[in-house]
C-alpha positions as CSV (number, residue, x, y, z in Angstrom):
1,X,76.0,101.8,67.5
2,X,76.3,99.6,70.6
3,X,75.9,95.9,70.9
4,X,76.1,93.5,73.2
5,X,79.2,90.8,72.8
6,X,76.7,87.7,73.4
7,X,77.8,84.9,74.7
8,X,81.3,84.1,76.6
9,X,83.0,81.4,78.6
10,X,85.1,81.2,82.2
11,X,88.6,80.6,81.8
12,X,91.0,79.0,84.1
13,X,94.3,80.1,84.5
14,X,96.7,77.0,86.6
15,X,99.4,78.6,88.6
16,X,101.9,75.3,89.2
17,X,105.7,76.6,90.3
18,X,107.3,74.3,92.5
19,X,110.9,76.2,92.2
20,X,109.3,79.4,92.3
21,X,106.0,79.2,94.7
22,X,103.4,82.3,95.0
23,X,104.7,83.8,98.1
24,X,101.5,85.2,100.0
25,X,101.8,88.5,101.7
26,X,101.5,86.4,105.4
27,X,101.7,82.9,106.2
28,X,102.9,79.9,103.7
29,X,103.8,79.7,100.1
30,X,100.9,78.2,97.1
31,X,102.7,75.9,95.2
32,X,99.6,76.0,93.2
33,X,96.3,77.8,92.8
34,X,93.7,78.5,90.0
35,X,92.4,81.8,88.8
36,X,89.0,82.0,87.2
37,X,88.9,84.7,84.2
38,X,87.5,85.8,81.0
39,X,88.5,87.9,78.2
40,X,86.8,90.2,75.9
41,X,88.5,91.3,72.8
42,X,91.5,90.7,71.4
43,X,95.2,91.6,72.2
44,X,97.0,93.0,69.3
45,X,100.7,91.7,68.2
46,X,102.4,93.2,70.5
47,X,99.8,92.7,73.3
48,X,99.6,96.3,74.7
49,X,96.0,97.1,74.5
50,X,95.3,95.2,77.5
51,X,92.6,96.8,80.1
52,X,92.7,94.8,83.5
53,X,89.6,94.7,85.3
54,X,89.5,94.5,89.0
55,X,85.6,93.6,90.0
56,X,84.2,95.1,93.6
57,X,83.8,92.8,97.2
58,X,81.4,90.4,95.6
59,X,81.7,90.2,92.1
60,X,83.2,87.7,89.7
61,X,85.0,87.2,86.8
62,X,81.7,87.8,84.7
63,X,82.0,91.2,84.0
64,X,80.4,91.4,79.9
65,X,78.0,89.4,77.7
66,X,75.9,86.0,78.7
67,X,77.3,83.6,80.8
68,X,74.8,80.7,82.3
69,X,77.4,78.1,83.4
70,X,80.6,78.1,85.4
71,X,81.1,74.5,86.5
72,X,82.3,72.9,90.4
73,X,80.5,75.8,92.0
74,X,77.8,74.1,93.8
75,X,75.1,76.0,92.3
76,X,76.6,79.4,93.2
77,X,76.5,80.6,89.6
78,X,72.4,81.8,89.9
79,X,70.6,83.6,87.5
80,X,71.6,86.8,88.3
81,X,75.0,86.0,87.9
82,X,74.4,85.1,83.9
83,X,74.4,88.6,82.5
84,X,78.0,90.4,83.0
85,X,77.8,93.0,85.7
86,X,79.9,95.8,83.4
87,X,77.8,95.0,80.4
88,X,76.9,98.5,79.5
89,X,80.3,99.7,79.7
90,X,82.4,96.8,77.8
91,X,81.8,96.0,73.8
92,X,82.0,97.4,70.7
93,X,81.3,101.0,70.8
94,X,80.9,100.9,74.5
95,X,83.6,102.6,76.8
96,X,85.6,99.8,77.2
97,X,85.6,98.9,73.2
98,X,86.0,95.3,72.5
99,X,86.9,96.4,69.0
100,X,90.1,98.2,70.2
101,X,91.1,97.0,73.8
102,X,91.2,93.2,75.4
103,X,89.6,93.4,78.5
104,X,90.4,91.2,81.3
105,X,88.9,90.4,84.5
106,X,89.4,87.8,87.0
107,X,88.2,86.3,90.2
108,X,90.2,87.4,93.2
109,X,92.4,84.7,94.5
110,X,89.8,83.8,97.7
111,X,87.1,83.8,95.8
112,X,84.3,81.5,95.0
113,X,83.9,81.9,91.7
114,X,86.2,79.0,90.1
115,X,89.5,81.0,91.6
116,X,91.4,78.9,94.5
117,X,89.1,80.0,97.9
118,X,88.1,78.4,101.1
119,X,85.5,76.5,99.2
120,X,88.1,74.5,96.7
121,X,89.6,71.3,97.2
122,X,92.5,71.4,98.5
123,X,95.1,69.2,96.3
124,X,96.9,68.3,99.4
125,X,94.5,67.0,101.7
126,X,91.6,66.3,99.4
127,X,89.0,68.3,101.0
128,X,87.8,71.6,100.7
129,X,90.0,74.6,102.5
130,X,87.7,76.1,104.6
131,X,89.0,77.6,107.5
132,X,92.4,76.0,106.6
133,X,93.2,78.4,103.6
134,X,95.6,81.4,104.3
135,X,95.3,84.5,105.0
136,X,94.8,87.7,102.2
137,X,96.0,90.8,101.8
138,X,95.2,93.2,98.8
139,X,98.7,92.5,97.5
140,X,98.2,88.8,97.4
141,X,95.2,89.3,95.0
142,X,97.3,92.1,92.4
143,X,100.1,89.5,92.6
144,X,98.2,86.6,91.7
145,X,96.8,88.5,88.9
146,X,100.1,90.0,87.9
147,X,100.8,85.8,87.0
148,X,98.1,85.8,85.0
149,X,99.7,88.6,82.6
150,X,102.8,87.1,82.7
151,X,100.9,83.8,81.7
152,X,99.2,86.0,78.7
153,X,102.3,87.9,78.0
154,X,101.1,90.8,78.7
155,X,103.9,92.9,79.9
156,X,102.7,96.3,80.3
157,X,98.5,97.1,80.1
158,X,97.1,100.1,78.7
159,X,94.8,100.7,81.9
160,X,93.9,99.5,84.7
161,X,90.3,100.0,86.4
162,X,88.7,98.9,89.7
163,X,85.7,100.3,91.5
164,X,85.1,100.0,95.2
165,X,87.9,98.0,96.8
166,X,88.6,97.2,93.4
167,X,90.0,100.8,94.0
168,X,92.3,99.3,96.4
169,X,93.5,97.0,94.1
170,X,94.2,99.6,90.8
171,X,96.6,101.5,93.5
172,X,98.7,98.5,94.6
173,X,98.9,97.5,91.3
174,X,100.0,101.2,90.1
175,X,102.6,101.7,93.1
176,X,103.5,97.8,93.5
177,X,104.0,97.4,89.3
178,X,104.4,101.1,87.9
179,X,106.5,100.1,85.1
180,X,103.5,97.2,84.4
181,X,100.4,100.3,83.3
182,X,100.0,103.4,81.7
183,X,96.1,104.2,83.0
184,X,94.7,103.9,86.5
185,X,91.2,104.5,86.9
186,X,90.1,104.1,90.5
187,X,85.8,104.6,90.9
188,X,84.1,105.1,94.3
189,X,86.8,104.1,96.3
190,X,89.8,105.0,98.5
191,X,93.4,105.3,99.5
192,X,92.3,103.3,103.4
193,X,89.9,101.6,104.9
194,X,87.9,104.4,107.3
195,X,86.8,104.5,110.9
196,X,82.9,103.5,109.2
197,X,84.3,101.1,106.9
198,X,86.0,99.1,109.5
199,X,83.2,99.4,112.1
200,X,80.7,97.7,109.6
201,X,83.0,95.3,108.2
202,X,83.8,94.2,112.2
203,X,79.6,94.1,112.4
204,X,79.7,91.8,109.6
205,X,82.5,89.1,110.5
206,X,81.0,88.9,113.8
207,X,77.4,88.1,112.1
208,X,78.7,85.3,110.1
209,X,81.1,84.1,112.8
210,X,77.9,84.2,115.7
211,X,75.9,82.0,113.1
212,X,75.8,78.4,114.7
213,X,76.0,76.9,111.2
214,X,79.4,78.8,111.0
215,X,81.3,75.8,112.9
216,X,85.1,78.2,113.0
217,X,84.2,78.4,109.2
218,X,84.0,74.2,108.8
219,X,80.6,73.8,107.6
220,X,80.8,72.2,104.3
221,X,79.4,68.9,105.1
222,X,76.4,71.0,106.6
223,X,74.0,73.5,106.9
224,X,75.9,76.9,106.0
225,X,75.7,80.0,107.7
226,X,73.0,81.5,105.9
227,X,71.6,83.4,108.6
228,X,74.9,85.3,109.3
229,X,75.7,85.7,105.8
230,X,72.7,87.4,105.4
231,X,72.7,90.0,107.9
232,X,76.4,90.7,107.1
233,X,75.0,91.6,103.6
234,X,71.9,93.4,105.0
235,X,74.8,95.4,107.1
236,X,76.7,96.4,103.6
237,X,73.8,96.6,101.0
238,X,72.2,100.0,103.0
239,X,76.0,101.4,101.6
240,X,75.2,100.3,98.3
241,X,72.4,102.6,97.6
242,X,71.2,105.7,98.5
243,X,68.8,106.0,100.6
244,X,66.7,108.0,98.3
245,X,67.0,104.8,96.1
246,X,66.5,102.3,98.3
247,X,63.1,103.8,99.3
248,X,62.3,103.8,95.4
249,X,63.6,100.0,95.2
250,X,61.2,99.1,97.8
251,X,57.9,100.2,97.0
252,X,57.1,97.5,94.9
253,X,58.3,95.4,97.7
254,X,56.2,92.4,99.2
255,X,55.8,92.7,103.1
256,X,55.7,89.6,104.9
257,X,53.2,89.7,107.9
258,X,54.8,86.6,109.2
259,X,57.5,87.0,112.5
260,X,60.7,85.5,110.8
261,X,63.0,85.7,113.5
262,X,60.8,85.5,116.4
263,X,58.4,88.0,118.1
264,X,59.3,91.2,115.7
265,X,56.8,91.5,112.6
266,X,58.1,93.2,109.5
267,X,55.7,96.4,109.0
268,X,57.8,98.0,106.2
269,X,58.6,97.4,102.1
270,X,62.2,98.7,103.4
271,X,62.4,95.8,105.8
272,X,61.3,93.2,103.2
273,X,63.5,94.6,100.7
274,X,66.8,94.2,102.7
275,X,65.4,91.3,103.8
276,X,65.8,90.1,100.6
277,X,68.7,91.1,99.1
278,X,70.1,88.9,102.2
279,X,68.5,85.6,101.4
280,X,69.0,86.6,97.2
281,X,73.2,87.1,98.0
282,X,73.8,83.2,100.2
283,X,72.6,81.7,97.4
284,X,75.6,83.2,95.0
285,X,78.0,83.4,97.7
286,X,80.1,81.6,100.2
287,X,81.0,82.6,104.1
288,X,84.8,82.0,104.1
289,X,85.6,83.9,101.1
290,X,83.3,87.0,102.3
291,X,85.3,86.6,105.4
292,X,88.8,86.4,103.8
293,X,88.2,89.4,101.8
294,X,86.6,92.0,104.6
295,X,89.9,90.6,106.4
296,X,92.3,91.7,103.7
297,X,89.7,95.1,103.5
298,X,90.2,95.4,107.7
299,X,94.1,95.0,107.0
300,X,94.7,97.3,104.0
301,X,97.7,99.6,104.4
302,X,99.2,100.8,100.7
303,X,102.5,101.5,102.1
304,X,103.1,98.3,103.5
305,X,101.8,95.8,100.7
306,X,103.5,98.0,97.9
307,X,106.8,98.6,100.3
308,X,107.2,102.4,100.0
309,X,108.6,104.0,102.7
310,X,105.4,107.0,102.6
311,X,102.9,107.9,100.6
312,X,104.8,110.7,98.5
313,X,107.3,107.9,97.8
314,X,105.1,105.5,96.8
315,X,102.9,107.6,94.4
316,X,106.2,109.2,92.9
317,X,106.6,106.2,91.5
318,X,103.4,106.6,89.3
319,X,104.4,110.1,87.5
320,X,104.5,108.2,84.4
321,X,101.2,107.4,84.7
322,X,97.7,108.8,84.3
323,X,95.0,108.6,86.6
324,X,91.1,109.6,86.2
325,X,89.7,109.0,89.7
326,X,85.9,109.3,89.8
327,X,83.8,110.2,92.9
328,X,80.2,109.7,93.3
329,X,78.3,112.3,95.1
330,X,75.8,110.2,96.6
331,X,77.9,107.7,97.8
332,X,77.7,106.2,101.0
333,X,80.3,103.5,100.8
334,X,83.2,105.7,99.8
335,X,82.6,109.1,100.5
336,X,83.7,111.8,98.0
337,X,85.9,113.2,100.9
338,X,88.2,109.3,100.4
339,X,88.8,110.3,96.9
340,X,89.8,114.3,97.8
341,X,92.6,112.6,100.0
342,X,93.2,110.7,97.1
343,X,93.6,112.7,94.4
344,X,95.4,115.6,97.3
345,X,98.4,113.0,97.4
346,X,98.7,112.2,93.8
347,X,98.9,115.7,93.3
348,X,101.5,116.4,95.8
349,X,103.2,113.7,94.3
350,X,103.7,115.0,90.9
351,X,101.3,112.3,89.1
352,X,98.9,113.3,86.4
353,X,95.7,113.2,87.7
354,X,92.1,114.2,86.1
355,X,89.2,113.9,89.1
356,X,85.5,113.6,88.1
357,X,82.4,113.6,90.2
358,X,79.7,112.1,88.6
359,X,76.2,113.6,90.1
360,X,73.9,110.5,90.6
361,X,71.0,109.2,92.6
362,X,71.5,105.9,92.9
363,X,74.4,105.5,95.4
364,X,77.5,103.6,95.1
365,X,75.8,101.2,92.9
366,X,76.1,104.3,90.2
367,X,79.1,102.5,88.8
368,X,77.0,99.5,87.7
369,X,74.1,101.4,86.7
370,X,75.1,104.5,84.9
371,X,77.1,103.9,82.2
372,X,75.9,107.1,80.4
373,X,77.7,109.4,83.5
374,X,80.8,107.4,83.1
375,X,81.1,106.4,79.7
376,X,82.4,110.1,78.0
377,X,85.3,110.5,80.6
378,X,86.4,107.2,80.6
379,X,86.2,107.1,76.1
380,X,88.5,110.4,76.4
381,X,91.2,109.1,78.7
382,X,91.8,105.5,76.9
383,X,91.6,107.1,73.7
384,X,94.1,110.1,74.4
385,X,96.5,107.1,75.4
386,X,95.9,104.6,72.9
387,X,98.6,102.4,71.5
């Protein structure tokens, strides 16, 4: 029987190495920076049960049980964000299970979730970031993370998982690391960012950035750029779903009558549903980080941030490794086609590979909402491999 792990707490990991500063990708070194995490489970003596959790574009450290207060995040932890967004799959007798593995997921470095971002005070200047704070890649975020196992010593975890561009993140940690996991399980995602992907990403940093509020990204002692942040969401969310679904989301959907942007009047449930998902995400997010993130996204290159010379050299580093990449047939964020490339190149290169499409309604979203399609694939390959 399942159950739930009830209630659990952010904590903060403080990166402080004057001698031996976090060298970022581009730009300067951090002498310092906080990640935000939590953990669920235990590790055992020898601390080899780890799972590392690497959340999607938006999400948070929060991934299982109930979680109403993060503090210093100006209101930014809403309601929705209270109940962990993997909660079906992480817990006793769940597919991640709490009573054998210690799950561990963190904020992205960037973020604005209690992890150093644009929106934190910066030590050195006393205000916040903003437009100030450096530039990402993906390796930047693996790296900062990698700290945080050191920190735990945890020197080698029994899997790693990420969905979406939390894909990204599971291969630069497998190709960047290898020696560092036994399990990669990338969901939904891809081995590069796509003509589409970077068309809509450009759409978005140009909605945020055209928002007067913006102010080059220096807006904290302001109004913020909710308008742009809104319609940079609208511009994702219609990946997010099918379209099938998002038809069914929005029937119950309340249409507003009332012009909101000027002469055009809102005559669909579709409309007032997208419009708002956009007003429901600025209240739970901030600009900068969206922006710093769908620039490391725009800039992703594997070979580069892992330093392989190719991609059959770099993924001939993960032959002692398994990976269980899972499409999702109606996705329209990451096509099924961006795993086939995927999972073509791991083969190539000699790595152990098991590929799953899971056949779904609901869109890219099917990772957070059907556990039950994920759940006996996931069991079989972290139990075949369990320490």
């Amino acid at each position: 029987m399942t159950r739930s792990i009830g209630k659990v707490r952010t904590q903060f990991f403080e990166f402080h190495n004057r001698k031996r500063p976090f060298q970022l990708r581009l730009g300067p070194v951090l002498p310092r920076f906080t990640l935000a995490y939590e953990m669920y489970g235990r590790l055992n003596a020898n601390r080899s049960n780890a799972i590392l959790l690497f959340h999607a574009m938006t999400g948070s450290q929060h991934a299982a049980g109930l979680n109403r207060e993060v503090p210093g995040l100006d209101g930014r932890w809403t309601d929705e964000m209270h109940e962990g967004w993997w909660d079906d799959f992480i817990g006793p007798g769940k597919a991640l299970d709490t009573r054998r593995f210690c799950v561990i997921c963190a904020n992205y470095l960037g973020g604005c979730y209690g992890s150093t971002g644009p929106a934190s005070v910066n030590s050195d200047t006393g205000r916040r970031w903003g437009p100030g704070f450096p530039v990402l890649r993906m390796r930047d975020i693996v790296d900062s993370q990698m700290a945080l196992l050191d920190h735990l010593r945890v020197r080698r975890l029994h899997a790693v998982i990420g969905a979406s561009i939390g894909g990204f993140l599971c291969q630069v940690l497998a190709t960047r690391h290898p020696d560092r996991v036994r399990i990669v399980v990338p969901i939904g995602t891809g081995i590069e960012t796509t003509v589409l992907q970077r068309i809509m990403n450009f759409e978005q940093v140009t909605a945020i950035e055209a928002d007067p509020n913006f102010q080059g990204g220096d807006y904290y002692d302001g109004p913020r750029p909710d308008f742009g942040l809104a319609l940079a969401r609208r511009i994702a969310h219609k990946t997010f779903v099918s379209l099938d679904a998002l038809r069914e989301r929005a029937r119950n959907e309340v249409v507003s009558q009332k012009p909101p942007f000027g002469w055009y009047e809102m005559r669909h449930p579709v409309e007032s549903y997208m419009l708002h998902q956009g007003e429901k995400f600025v209240r739970r997010f901030d600009a900068n980080s969206y922006l710093r993130i769908l620039d490391a996204w725009q800039w992703f290159d594997l070979v580069e941030e892992s330093g392989g010379q190719d991609m059959h050299e770099l993924f001939g580093r993960c032959r002692k490794q398994e990976f269980l990449v899972f499409s999702i047939d109606s996705d329209l964020s990451f096509y099924p086609s961006d795993q086939a490339r995927l999972v073509q190149v791991l083969k190539r290169a000699g790595v152990p590979c098991m590929w799953i499409t899971v056949h779904s309604e609901k869109g890219h979203d099917a990772f957070l909402l059907e556990p039950r399609l994920f759940t006996p694939h996931l069991t079989q390959v972290l139990d075949r491999f369990s320490t």
